[in-house]
C-alpha positions in Angstrom: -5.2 -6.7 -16.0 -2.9 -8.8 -18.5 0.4 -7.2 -19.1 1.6 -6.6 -22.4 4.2 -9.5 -23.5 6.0 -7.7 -26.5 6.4 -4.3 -24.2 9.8 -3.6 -22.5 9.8 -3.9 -18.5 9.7 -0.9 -16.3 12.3 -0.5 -13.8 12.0 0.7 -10.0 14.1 3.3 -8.7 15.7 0.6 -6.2 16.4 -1.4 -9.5 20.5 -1.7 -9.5 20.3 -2.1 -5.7 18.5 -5.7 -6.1 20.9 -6.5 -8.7 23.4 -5.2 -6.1 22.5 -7.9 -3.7 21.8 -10.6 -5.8 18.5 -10.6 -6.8 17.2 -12.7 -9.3 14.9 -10.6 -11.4 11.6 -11.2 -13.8 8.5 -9.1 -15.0 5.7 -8.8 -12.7 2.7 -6.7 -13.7 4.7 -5.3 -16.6 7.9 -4.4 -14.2 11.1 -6.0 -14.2 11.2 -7.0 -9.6 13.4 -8.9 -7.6 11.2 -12.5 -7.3 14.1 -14.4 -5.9 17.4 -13.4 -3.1 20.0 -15.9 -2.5 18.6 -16.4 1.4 15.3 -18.1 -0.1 12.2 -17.1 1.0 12.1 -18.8 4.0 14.8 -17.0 5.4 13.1 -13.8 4.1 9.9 -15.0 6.2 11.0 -15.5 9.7 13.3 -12.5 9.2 10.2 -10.4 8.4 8.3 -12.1 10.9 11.3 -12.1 14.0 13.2 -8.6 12.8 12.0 -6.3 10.2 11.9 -7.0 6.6 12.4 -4.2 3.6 10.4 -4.9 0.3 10.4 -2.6 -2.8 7.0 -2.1 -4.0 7.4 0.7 -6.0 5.6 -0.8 -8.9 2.3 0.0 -7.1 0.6 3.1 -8.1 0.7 6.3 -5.9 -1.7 8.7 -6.6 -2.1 12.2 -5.7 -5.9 13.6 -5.7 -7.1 17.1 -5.0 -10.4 19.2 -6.7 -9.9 21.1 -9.5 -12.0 24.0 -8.4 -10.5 23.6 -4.9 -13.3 22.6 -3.0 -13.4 20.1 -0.3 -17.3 19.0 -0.7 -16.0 18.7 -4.6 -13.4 16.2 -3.7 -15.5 14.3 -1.2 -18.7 13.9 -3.5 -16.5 12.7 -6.2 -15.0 9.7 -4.6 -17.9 9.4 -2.3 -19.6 8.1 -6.1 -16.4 6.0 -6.9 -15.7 4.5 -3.7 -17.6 3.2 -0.5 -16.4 5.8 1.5 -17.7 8.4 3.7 -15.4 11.4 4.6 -17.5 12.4 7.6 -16.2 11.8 10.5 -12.8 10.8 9.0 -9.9 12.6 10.8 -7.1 13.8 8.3 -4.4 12.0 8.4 -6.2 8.7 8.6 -5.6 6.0 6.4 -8.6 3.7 5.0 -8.9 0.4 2.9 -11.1 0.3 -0.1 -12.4 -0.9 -3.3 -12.6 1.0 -6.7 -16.5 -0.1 -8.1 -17.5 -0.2 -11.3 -20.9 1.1 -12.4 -22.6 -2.5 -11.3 -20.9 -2.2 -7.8 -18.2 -4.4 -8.8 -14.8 -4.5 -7.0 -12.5 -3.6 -10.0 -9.4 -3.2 -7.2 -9.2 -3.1 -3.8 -6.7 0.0 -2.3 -5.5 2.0 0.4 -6.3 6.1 0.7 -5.5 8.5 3.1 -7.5 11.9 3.5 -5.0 14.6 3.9 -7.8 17.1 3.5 -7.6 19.2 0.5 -6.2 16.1 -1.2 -6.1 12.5 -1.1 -3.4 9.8 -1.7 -4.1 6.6 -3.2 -2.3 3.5 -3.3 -3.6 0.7 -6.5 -2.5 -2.1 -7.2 0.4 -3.0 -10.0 -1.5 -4.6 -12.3 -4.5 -2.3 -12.6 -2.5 1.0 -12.2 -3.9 2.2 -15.6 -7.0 0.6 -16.0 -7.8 2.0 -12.5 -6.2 5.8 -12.9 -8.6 5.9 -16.4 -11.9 4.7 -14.5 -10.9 7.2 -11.8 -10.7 10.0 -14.2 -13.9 9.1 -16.0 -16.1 8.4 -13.0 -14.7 12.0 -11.1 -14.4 14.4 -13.8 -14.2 17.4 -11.5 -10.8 16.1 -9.6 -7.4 16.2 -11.1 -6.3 12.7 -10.6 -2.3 12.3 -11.2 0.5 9.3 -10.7 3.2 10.1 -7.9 6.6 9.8 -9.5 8.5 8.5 -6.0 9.7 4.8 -4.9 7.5 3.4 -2.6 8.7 1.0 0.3 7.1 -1.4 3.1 9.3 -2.0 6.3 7.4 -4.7 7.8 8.0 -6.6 11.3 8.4 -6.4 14.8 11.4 -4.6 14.8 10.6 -1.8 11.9 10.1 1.2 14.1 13.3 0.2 15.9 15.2 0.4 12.0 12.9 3.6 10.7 13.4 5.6 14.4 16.9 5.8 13.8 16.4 7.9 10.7 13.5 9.6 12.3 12.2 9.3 16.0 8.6 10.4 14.9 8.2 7.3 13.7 7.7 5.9 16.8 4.3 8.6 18.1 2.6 7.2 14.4 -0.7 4.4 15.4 -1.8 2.2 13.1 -3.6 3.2 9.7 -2.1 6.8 10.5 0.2 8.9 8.0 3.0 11.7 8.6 5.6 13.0 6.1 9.1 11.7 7.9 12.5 13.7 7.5 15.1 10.7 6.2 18.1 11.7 5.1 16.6 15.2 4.8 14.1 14.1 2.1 10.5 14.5 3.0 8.8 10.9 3.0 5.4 10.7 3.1 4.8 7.5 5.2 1.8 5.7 6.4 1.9 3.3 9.2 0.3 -0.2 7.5 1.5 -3.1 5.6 0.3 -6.1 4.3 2.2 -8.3 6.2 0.1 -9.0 9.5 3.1 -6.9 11.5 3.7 -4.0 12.3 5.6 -1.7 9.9 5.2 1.4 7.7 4.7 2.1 3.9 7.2 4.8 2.7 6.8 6.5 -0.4 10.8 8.0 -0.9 12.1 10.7 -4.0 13.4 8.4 -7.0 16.7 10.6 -6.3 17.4 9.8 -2.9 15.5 6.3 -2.7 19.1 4.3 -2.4 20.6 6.2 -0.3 17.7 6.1 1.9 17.3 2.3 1.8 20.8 1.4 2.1 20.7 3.6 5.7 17.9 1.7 6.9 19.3 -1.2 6.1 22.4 -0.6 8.4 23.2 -1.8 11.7 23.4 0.2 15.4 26.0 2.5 14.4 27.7 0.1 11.9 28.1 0.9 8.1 25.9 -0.7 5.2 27.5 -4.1 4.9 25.1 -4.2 1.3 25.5 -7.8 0.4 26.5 -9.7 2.9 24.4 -8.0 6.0 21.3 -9.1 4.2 22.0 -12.5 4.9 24.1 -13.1 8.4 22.9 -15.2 11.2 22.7 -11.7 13.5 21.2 -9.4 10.5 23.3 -7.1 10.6 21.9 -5.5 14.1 19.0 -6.4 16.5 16.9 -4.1 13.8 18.5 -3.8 10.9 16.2 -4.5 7.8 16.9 -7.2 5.5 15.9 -6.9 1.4 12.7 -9.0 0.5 11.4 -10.2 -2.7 7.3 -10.6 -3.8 7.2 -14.0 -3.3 7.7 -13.9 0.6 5.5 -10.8 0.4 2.5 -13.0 -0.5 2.2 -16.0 2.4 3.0 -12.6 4.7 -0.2 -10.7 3.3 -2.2 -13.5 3.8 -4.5 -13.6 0.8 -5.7 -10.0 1.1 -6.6 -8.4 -1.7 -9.6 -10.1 -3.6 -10.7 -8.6 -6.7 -13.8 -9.4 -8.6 -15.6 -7.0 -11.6 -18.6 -9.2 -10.6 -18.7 -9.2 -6.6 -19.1 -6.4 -4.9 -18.3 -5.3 -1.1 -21.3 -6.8 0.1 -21.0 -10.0 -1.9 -17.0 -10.5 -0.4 -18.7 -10.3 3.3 -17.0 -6.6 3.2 -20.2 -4.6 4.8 -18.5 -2.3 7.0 -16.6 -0.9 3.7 -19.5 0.2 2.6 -20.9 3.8 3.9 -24.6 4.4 3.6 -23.8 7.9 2.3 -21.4 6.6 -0.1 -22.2 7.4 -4.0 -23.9 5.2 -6.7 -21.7 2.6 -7.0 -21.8 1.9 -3.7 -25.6 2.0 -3.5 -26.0 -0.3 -6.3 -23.8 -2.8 -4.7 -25.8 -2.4 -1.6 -28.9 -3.0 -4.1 -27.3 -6.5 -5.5 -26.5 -8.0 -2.3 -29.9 -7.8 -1.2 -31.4 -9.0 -4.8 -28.6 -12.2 -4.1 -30.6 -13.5 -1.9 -27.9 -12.0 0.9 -29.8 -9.7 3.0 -27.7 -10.4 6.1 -25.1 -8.7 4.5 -26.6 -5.4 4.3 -25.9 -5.0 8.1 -22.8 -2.9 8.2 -19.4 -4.9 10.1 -20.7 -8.4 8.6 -17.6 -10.6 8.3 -15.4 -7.7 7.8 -11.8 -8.2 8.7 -10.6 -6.4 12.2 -8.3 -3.9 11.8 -5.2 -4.7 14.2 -6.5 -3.4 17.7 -2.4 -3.2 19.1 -1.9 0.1 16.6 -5.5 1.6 15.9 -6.1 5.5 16.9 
């Protein structure tokens, strides 16, 4: 989706923090983000990829999903016909990639969702938030489908349980793709253990009110105080697992090119078979339905050329 050039920027929660610590700032996907620190983004990298990296990606959309009526069959058939998912057999608390089709079985974004029972949350990308909370709405009429207002955070790296375990130790007894609300500070975090990074680490949605305080902690060293600035960018890092700012552009050779979107392709055109469930709604079915007609039959058995999910974390 193309941003609007003439409209003013948004700004994250986390916004005078970057400027804090130096970070040179530009619109992306209609927000105003950190795109450059003065460590360059190779320095970001190995940090991320030796320690434990901290990025703000708040302008993502969170998204809280529940029935209207209340009912969980309600909530399941709805997305079951929006996305290529199938909710039996998944365990709440359980976090699950997928795509948002369109009525052709196109991918119009990819995302992440977690099944907390009577509701869902859902994580979309920047740059469709609208055009995807809109298609939501019209293609599950019967859910009430609204944004999260919170600042959302990835800790990412070898070291990120060491860095969140000190503001909570139930970080630690979290496996991969699994979700818990975390104390931090005393705020209630809703926090999923995933990234997009390749490492380990743990997406943290935090209140827009106690967001700083929450990321300058985290940021700390053992027992040391927030050394803002200047902690971000020593040789040590401020601490065996102290977590060091990041800005998009390092996020993007971390992730690793995940994330393809195409109105036109769907799962099983993208080699993404096991997304799709067989019980999963129209969308989903027609996809399955143009695969086939492609002249791609091999893709109709479920797994083909699907990405692994990490095997060191999974439940």
């Amino acid at each position: 989706m193309t941003h609007d050039a003439n409209a003013p920027l948004a700004h994250v929660p986390l916004d005078s923090l970057h400027r804090e610590l130096g970070a040179k700032m530009a619109g992306f996907a209609g927000w105003d983000m950190p795109i450059q620190y003065p460590a360059g983004l190779k320095a970001e990298h190995l940090h991320t990829r030796t320690k434990a990296g901290l990025f703000d990606v708040s302008h993502m959309g969170q998204l809280a999903i529940s029935a209207r009526d209340g009912r969980l069959d309600t909530l399941h058939r709805q997305l079951e016909a929006a996305l290529p998912v199938d909710f039996e057999g998944w365990p709440p608390g359980l976090q699950r990639y997928s795509m948002l089709l369109n009525d052709q079985g196109g991918i119009e974004d990819d995302l992440m969702l977690v099944n907390l029972g009577d509701q869902v949350r859902m994580v979309v990308n920047a740059g469709n938030r609208e055009h995807d909370l809109a298609l939501l709405r019209a293609l599950c009429p019967e859910l009430d489908i609204h944004w999260v207002d919170a600042a959302l955070v990835a800790l990412q790296g070898p070291l990120a349980q060491a860095a969140l375990e000190r503001l909570d130790p139930g970080c630690a007894g979290m496996l991969f793709m699994q979700s818990r609300t975390l104390s931090l500070l005393g705020a209630e975090c809703f926090t999923t253990r995933s990234g997009y990074t390749g490492e380990d680490g743990y997406e943290i949605s935090l209140p827009r009110d106690q967001a700083q305080a929450i990321v300058r902690r985290a940021r700390r060293s053992h027992g040391g105080a927030d050394r803002a600035g200047s902690a971000r960018h020593a040789a040590p890092g401020g601490g065996p697992a102290a977590a060091r700012q990041r800005h998009l552009a390092v996020r993007d050779p971390d992730r690793g090119g995940i994330g393809l979107r195409d109105p036109e392709v769907t799962p099983l055109g993208r080699a993404e078979g096991r997304r799709v469930s067989g019980r999963a709604g129209p969308a989903a079915s027609d996809g399955r339905r143009r695969a086939s007609q492609a002249g791609r039959p091999e893709l109709l058995r479920s797994g083909a050329g699907a990405p692994a999910c990490p095997d060191r974390r999974q439940p």
